[in-house]
N, CA, C and O of each residue as an XYZ file, in Angstrom:
892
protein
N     171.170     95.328     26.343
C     171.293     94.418     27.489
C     170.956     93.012     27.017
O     170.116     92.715     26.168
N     171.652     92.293     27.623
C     171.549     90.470     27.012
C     170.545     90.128     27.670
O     170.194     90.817     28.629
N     169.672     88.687     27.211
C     168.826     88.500     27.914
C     169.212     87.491     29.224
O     168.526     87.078     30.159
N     170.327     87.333     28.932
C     170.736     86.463     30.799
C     170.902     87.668     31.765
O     170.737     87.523     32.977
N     171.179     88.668     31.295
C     171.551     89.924     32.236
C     169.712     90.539     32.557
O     169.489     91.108     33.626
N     168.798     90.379     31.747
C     167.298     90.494     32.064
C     166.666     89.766     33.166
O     165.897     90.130     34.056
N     167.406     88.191     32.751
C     166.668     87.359     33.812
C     167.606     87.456     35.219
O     167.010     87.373     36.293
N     168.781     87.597     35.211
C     169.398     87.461     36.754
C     168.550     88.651     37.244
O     167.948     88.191     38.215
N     168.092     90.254     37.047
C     167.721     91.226     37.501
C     166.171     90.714     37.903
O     165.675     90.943     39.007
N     165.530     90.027     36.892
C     164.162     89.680     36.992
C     163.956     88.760     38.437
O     163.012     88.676     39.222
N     165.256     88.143     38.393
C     165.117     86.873     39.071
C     165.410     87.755     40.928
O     164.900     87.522     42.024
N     166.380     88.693     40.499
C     166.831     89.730     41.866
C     165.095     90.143     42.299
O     164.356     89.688     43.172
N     164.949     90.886     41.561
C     163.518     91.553     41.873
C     162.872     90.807     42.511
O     162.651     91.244     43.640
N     162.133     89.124     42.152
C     161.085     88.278     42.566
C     161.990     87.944     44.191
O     161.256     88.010     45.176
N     163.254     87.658     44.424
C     163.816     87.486     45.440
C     162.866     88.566     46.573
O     161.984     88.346     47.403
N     163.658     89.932     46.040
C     163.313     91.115     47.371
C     161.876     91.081     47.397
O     161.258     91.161     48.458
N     161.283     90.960     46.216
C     159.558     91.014     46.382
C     159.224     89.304     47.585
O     158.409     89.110     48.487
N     160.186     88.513     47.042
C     159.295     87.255     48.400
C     160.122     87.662     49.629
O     159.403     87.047     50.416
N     161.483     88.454     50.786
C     161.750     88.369     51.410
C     161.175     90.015     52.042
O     161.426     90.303     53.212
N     160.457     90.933     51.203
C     159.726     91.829     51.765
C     158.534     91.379     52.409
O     158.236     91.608     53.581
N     157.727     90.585     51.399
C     156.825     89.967     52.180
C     156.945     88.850     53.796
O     156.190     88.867     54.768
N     157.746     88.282     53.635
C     158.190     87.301     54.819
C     157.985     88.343     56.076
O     157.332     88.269     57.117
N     158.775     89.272     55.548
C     159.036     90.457     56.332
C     158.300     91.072     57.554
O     158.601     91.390     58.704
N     156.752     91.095     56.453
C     155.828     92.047     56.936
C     154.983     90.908     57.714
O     154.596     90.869     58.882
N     154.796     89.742     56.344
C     153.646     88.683     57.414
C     154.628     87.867     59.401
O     154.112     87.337     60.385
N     155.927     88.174     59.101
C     156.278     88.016     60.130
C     156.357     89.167     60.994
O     155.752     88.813     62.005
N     156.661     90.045     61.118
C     156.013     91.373     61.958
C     154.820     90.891     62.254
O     154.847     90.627     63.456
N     153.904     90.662     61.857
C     152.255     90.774     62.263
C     152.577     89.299     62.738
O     151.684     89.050     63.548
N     153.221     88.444     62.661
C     152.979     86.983     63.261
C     153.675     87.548     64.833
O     153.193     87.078     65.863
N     154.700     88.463     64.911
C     155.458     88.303     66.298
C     154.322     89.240     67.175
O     154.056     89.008     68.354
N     153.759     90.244     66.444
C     152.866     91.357     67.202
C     151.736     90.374     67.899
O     151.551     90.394     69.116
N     150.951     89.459     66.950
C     150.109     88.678     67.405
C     150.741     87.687     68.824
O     150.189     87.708     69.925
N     151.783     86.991     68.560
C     152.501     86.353     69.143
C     152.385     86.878     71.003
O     151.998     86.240     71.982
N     152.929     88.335     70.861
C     153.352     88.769     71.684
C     151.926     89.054     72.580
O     151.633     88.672     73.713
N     151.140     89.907     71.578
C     149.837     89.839     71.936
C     149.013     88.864     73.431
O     148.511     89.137     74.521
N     149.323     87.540     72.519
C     148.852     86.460     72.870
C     148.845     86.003     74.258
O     147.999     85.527     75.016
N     150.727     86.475     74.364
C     151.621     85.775     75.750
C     151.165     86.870     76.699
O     151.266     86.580     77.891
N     150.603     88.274     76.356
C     150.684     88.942     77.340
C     149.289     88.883     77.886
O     148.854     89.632     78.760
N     148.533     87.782     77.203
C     146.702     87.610     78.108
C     147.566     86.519     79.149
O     148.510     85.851     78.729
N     147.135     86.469     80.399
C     147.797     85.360     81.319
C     146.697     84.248     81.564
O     145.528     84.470     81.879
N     147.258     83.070     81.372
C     146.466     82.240     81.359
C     145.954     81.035     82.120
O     146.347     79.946     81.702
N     145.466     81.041     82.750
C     144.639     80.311     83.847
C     145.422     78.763     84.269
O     145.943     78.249     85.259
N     145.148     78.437     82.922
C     145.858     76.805     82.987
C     146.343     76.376     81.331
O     145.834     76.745     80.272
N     147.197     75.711     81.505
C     147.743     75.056     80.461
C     146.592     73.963     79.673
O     146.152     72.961     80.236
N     146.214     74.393     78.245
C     145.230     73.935     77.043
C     145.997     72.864     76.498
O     147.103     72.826     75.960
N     144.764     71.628     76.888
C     145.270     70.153     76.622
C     145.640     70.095     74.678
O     145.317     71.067     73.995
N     146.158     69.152     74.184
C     146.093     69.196     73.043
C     144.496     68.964     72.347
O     143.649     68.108     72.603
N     144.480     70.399     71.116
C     143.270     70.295     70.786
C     141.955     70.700     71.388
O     140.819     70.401     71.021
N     142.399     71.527     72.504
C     141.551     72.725     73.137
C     141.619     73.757     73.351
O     142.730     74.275     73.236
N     140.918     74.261     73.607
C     141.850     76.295     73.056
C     141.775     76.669     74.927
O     141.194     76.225     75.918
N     142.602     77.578     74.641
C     143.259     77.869     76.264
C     142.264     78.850     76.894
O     141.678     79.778     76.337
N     142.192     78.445     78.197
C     140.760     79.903     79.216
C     141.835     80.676     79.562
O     142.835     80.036     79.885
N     141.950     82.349     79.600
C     142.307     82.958     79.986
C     141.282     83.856     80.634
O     140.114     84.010     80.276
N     142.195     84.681     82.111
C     141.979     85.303     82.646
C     141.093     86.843     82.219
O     141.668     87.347     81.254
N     140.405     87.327     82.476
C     139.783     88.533     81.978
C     141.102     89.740     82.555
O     141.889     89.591     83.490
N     140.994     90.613     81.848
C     142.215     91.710     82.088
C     142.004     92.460     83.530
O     140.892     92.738     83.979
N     143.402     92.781     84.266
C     142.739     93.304     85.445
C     142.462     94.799     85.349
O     143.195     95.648     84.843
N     140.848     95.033     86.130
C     140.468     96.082     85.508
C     140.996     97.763     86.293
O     140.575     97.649     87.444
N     141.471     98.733     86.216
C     141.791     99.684     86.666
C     141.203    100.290     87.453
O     140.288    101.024     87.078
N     141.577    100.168     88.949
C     141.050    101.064     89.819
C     140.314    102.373     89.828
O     139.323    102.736     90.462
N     141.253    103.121     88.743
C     140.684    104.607     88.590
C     140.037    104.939     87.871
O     139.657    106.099     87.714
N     139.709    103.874     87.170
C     138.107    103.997     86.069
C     136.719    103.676     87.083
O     136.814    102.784     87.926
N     135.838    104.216     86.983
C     134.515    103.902     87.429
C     133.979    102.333     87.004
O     134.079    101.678     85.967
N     133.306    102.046     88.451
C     132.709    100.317     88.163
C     131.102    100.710     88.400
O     130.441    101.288     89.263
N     130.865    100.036     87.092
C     129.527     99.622     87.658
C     128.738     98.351     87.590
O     128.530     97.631     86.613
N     128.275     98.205     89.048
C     127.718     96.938     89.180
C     126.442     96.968     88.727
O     125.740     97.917     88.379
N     126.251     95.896     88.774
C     124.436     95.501     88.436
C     123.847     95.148     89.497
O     123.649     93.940     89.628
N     123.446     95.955     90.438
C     122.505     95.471     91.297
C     120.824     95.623     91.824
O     120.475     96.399     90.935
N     119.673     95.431     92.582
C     118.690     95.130     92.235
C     118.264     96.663     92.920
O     118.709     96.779     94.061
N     117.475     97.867     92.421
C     117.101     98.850     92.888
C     115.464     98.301     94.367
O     114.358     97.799     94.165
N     116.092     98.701     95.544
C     114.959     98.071     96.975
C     114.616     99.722     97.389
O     115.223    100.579     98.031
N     113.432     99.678     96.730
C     112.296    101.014     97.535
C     112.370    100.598     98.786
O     112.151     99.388     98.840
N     112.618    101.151     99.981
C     112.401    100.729    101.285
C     111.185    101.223    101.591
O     110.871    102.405    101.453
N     110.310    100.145    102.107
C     108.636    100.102    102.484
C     108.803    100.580    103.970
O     109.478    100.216    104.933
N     107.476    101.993    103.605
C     107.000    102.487    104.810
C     107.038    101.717    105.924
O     106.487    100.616    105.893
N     107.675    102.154    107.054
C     107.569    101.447    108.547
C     105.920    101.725    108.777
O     105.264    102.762    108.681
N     105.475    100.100    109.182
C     104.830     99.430    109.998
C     105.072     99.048    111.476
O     105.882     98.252    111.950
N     103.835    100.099    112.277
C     103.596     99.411    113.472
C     103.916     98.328    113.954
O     102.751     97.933    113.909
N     104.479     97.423    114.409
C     104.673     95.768    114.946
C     103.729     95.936    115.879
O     103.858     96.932    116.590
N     102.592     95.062    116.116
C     101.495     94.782    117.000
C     101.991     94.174    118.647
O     101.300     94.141    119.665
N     103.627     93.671    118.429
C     104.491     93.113    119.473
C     104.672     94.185    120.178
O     104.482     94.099    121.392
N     105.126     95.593    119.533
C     105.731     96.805    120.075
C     104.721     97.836    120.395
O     105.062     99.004    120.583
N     103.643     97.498    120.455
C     102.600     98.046    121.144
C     101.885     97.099    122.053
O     100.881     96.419    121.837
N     102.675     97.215    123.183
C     101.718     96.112    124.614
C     100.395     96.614    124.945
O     100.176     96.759    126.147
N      99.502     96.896    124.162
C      98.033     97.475    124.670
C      97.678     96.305    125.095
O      98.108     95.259    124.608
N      96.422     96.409    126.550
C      95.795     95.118    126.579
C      94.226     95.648    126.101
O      93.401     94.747    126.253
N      93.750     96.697    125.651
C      92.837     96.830    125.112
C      92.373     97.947    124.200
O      92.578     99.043    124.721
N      91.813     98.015    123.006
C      91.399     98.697    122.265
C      91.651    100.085    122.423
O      92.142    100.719    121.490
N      91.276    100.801    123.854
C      91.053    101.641    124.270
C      92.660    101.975    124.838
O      93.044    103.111    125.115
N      93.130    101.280    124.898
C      94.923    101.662    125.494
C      95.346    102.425    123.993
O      95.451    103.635    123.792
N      95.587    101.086    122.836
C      96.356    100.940    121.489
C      95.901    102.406    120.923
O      96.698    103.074    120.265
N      94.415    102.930    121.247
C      94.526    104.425    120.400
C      94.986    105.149    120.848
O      95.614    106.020    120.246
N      94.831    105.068    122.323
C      95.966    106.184    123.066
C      97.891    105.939    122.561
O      98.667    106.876    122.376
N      98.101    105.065    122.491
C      99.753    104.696    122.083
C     100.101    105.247    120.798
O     101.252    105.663    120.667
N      99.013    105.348    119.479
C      99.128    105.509    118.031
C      99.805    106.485    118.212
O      99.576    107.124    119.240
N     100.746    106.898    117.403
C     101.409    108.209    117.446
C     100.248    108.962    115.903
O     100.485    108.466    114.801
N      99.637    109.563    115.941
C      98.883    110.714    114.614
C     100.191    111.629    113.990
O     100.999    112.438    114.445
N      99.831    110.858    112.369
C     100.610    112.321    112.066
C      99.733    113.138    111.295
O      98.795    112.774    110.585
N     100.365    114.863    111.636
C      99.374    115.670    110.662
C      99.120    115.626    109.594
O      98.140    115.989    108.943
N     100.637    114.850    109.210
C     100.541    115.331    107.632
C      99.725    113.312    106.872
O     100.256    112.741    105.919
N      99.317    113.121    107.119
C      99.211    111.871    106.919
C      98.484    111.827    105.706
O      97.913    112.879    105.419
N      98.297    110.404    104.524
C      98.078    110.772    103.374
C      96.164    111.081    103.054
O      95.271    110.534    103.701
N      96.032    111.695    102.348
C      94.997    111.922    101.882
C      93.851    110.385    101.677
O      92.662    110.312    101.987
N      94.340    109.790    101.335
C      93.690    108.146    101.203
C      93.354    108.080    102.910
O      92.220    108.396    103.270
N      94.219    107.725    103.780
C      94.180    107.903    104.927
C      93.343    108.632    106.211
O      92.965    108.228    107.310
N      93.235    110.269    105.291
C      92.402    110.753    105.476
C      90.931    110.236    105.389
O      90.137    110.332    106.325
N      90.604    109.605    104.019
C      89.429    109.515    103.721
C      88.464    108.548    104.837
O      87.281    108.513    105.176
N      89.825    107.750    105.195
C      89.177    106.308    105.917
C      88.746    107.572    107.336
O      87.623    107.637    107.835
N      89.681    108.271    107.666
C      89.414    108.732    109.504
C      88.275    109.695    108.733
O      87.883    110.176    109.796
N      87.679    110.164    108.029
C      86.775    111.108    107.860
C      85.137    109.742    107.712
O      83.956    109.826    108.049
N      85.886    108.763    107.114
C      84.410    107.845    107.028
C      83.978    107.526    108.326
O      82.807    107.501    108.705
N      85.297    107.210    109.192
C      84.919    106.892    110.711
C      84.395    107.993    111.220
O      83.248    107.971    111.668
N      84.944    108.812    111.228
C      84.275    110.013    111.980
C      83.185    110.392    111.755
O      82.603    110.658    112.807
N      82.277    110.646    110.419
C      81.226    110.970    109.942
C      79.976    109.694    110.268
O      78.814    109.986    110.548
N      80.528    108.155    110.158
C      79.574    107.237    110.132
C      79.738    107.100    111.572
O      78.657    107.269    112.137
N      80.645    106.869    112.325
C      80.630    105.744    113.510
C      80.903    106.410    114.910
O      80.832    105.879    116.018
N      81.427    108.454    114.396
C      81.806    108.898    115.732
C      81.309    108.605    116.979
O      82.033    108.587    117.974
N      80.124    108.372    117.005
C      78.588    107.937    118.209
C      79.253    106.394    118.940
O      79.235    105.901    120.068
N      79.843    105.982    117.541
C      80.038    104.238    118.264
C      81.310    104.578    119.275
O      82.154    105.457    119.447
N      80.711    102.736    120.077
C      82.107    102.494    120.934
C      83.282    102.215    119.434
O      83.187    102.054    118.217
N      84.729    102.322    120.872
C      85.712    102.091    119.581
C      85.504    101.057    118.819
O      85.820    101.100    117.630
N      84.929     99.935    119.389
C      84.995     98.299    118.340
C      83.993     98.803    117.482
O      84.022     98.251    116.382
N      83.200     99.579    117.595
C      82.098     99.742    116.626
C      83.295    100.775    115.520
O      83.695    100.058    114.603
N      83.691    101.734    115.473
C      84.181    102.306    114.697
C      85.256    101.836    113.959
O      85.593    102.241    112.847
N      86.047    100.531    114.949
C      86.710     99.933    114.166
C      86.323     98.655    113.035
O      86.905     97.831    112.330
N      85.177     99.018    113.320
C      84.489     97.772    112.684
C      83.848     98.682    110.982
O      83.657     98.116    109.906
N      83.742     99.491    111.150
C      83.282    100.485    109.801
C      84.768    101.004    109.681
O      84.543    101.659    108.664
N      85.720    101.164    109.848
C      86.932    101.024    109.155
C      87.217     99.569    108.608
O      87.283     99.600    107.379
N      87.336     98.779    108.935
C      87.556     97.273    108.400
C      86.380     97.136    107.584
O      86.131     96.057    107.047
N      85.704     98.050    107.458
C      84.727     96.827    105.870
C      85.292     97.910    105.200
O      85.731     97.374    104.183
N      85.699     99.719    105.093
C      86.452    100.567    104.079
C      87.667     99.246    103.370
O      87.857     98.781    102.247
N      88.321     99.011    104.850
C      89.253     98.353    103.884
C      89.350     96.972    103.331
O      90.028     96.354    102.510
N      88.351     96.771    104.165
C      88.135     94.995    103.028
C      87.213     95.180    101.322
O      87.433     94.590    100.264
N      86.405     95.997    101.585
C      86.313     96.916    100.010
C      87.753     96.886     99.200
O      88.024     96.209     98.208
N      88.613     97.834     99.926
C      89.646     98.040     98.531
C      90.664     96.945     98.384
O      91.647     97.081     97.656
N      90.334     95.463     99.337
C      90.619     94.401     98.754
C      89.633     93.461     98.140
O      89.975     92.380     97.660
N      88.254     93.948     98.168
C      87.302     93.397     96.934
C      87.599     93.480     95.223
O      87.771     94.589     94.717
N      87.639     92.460     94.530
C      87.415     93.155     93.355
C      86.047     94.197     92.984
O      86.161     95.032     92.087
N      85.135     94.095     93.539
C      84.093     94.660     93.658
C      83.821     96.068     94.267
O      82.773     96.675     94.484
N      85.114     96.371     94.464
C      84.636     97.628     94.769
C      86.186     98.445     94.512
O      87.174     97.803     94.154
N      86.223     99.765     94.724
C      87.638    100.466     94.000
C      88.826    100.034     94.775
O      88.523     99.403     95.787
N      90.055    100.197     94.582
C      90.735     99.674     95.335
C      91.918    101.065     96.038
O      93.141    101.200     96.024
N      90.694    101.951     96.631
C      91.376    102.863     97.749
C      90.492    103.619     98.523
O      89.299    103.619     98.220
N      90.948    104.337     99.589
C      89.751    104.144    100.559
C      89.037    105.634     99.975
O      87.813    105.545     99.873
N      89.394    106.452     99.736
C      88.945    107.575     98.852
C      87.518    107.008     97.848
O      86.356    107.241     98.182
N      87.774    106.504     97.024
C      87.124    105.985     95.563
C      86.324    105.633     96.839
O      85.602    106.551     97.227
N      86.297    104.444     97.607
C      85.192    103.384     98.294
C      84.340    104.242     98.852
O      83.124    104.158     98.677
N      84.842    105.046     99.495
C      83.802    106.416    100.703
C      83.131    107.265     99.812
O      82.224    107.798    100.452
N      83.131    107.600     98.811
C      82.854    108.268     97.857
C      82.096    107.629     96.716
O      81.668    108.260     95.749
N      81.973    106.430     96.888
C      80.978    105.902     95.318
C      79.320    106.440     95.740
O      78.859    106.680     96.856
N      78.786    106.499     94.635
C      77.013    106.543     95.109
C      76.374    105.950     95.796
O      76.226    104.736     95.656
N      75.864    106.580     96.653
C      74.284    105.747     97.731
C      75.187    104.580     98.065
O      75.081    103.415     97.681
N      76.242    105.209     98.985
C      77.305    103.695    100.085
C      77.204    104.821    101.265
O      76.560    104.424    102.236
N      77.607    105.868    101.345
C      77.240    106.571    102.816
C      76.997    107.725    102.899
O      77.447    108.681    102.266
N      75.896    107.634    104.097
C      74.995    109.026    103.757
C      75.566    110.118    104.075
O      75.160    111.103    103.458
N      76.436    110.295    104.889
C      77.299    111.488    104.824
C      78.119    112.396    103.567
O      78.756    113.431    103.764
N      77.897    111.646    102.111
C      78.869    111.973    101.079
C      78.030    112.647    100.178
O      77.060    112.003     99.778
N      78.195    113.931     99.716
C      77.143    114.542     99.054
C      77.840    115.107     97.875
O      78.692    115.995     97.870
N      77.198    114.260     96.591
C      77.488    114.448     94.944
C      79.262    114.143     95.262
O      79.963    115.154     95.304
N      79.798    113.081     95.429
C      80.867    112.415     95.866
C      81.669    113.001     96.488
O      82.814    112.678     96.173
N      81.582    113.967     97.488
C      82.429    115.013     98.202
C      82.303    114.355     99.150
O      81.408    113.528     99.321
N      83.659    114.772    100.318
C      83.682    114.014    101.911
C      83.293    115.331    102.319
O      83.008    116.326    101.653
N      83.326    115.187    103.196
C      82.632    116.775    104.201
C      84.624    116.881    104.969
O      85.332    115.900    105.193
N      84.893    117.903    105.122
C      85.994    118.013    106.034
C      85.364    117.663    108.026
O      84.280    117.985    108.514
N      86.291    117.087    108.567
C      86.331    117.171    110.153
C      86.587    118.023    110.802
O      87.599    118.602    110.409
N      85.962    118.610    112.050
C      86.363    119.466    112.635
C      87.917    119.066    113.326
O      87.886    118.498    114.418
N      89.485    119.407    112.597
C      90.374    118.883    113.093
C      90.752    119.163    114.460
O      91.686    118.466    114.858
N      90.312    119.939    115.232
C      90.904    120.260    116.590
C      89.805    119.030    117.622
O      89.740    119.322    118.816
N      89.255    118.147    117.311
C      87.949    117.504    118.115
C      88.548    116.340    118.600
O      89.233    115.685    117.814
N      88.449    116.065    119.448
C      89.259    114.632    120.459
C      88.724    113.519    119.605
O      89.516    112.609    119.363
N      86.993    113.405    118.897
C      86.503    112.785    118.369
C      87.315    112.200    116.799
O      87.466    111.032    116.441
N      87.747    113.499    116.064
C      88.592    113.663    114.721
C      90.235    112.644    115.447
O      90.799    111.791    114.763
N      90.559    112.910    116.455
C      91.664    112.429    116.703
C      91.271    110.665    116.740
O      91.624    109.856    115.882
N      90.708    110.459    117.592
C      90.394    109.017    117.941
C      89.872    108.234    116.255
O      90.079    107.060    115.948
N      89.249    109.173    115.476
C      89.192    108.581    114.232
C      90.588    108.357    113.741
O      90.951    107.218    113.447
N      91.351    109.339    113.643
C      92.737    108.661    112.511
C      93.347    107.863    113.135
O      93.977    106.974    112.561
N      93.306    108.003    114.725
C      93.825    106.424    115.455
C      93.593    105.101    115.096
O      94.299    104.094    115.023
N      92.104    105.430    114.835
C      91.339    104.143    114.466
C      91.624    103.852    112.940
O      91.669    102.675    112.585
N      91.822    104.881    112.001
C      92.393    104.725    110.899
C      93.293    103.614    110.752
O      93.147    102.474    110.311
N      94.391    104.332    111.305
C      95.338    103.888    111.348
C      95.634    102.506    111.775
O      96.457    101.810    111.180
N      95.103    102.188    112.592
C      94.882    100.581    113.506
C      94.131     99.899    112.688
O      94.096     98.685    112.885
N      93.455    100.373    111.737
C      92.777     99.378    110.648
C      93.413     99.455    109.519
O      93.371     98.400    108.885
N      94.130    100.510    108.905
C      94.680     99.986    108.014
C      95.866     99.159    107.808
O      96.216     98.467    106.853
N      96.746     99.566    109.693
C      97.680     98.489    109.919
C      97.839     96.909    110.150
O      98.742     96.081    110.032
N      96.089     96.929    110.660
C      95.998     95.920    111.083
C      95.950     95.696    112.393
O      96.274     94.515    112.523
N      95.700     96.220    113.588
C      96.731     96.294    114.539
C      95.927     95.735    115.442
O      96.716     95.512    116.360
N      95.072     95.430    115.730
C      93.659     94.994    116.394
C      92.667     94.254    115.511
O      92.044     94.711    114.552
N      92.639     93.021    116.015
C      91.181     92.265    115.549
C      90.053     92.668    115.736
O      89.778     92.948    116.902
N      88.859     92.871    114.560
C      87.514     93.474    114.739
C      86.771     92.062    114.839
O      87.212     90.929    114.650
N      85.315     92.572    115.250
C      84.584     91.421    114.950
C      84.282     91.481    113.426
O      84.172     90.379    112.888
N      84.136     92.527    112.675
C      83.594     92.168    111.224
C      84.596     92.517    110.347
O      84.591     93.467    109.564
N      85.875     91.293    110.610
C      86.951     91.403    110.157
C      87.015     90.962    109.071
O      88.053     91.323    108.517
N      85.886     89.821    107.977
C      85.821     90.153    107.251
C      84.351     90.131    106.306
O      83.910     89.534    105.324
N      83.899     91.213    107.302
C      82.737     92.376    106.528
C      82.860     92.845    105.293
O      83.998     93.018    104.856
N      81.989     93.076    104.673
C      81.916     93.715    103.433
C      80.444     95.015    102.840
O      80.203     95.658    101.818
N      79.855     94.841    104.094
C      78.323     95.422    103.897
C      77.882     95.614    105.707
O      78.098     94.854    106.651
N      77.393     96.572    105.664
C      76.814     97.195    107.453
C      75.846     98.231    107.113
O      75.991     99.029    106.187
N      74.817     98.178    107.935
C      73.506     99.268    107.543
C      72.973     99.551    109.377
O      73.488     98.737    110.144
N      72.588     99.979    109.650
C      71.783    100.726    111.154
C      71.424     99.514    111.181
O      71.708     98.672    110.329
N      70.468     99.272    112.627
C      70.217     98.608    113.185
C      68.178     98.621    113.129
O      67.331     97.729    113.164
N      68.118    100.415    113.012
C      66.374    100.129    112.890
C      66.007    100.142    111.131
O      64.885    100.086    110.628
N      67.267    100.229    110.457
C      66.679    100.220    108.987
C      67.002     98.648    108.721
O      67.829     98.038    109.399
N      66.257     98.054    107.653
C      66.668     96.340    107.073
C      66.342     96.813    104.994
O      65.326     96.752    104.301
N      67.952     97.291    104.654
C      67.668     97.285    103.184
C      67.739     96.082    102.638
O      68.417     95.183    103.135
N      66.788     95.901    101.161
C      66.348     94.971    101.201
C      67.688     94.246    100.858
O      67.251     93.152    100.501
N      68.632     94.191    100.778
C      70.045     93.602    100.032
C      70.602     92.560    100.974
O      71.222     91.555    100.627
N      70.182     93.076    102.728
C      70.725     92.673    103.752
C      69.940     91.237    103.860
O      70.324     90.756    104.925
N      69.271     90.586    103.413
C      68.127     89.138    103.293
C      69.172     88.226    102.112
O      69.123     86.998    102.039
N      69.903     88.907    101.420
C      71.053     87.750    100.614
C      72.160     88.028    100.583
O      72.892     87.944     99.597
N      72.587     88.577    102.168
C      74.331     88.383    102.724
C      74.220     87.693    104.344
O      73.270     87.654    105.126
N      75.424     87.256    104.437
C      74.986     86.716    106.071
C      75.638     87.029    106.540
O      76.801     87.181    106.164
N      75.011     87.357    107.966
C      75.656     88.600    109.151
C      76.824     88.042    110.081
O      76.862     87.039    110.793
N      77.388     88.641    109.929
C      78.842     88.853    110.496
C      78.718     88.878    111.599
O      79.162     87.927    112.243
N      77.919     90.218    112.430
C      78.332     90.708    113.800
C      77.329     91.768    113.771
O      76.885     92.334    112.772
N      76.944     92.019    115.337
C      76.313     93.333    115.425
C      77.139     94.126    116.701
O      77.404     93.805    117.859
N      77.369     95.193    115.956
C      78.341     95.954    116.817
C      77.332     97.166    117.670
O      77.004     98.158    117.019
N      77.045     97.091    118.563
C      76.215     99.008    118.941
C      75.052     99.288    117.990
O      74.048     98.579    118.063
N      75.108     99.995    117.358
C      73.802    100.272    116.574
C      74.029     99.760    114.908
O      73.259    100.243    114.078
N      75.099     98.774    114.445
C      75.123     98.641    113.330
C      75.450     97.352    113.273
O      76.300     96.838    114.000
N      74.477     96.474    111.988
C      75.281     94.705    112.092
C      75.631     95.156    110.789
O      75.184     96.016    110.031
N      76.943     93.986    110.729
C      77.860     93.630    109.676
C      77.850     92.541    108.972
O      77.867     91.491    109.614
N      77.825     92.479    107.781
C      77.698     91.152    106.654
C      78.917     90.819    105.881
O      79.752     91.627    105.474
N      78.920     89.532    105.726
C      80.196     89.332    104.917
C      79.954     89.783    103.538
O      80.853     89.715    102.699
């Protein structure tokens, strides 16, 4: 074979080798191309800014999920509006009691009942309101269980045990009323905000550096 007959073949070859390539990088230029035209695009990209397109529309029959904020819905509260009592003695009759009510809850109607059953209602509501101004002390635990139950705070509690109530007693009832109206809030006490109450014929010595609140029946109250 001559060598002009080498180079026209050589020269054939480098041809199909550059118009294979054209070939392929243009395939992938039209795929991209096409690509491109089929995102739809919002608005026409000034010269020298790249274009906003639309996000793809998303398919009905796929599952969506949103991001939204998980709301525990808080125990219903009494409204003090929706109970027209005109006195103390009405509002416990209106309380609706439930049996099953929580154990914390419990503790407060068992402190009333054990310390204050003897008192008028303002008196008993008045030794519920220092339980719960305790478990908004830092100074003391913050539930009514722990508070009724710490050492040498009330003499009814023996080696930190509550005593159970006799539950069938009109007395046991009018306590979780009163519970309840103090932990709702639902009635203003006088030693509303008490923190310390002792009898009336005892004076421990603690009661000479707090100042007295109120004297309810047989018990005054200190802030």
């Amino acid at each position: 074979m001559s060598k002009k007959t080498q180079r026209a073949g050589a020269v054939a070859t480098a041809l199909m080798m550059i118009v294979t390539l054209f070939a392929v990088q243009g395939s992938g230029a039209a795929a991209q191309s096409e690509e491109f035209q089929a995102l739809p695009m919002v608005a026409e990209a000034a010269p020298g800014e790249l274009p906003v397109f639309e996000p793809a529309a998303q398919d009905d029959t796929l599952p969506r999920f949103v991001a939204e904020p998980v709301v525990q819905p808080l125990p219903e509260m009494a409204d003090p509006a929706d109970l027209p009592a005109e006195s103390l003695r009405e509002l416990v009759a209106e309380i609706t009691i439930d049996e099953d009510m929580s154990r914390d809850l419990q503790c407060l109607a068992e402190a009333i009942y054990f310390e204050a059953r003897g008192e008028p209602l303002a008196g008993q509501l008045a030794v519920a309101r220092v339980i719960v101004n305790r478990t908004q002390s830092p100074l003391f635990p913050d539930d009514y269980c722990s508070v009724v139950s710490q050492p040498a705070q009330f003499s009814f509690v023996r080696n930190g045990r509550i005593p159970a109530a006799p539950v069938n007693s009109s007395a046991w009832r009018r306590a979780k009323a009163i519970a309840r109206i103090a932990h709702q809030e639902l009635w203003e006490s006088e030693a509303q905000d008490a923190l310390f109450f002792h009898a009336t014929y005892v004076r421990p010595r603690w009661a000479q550096t707090k100042l007295a609140r109120a004297t309810i029946d047989s018990h005054v109250f200190y802030r």
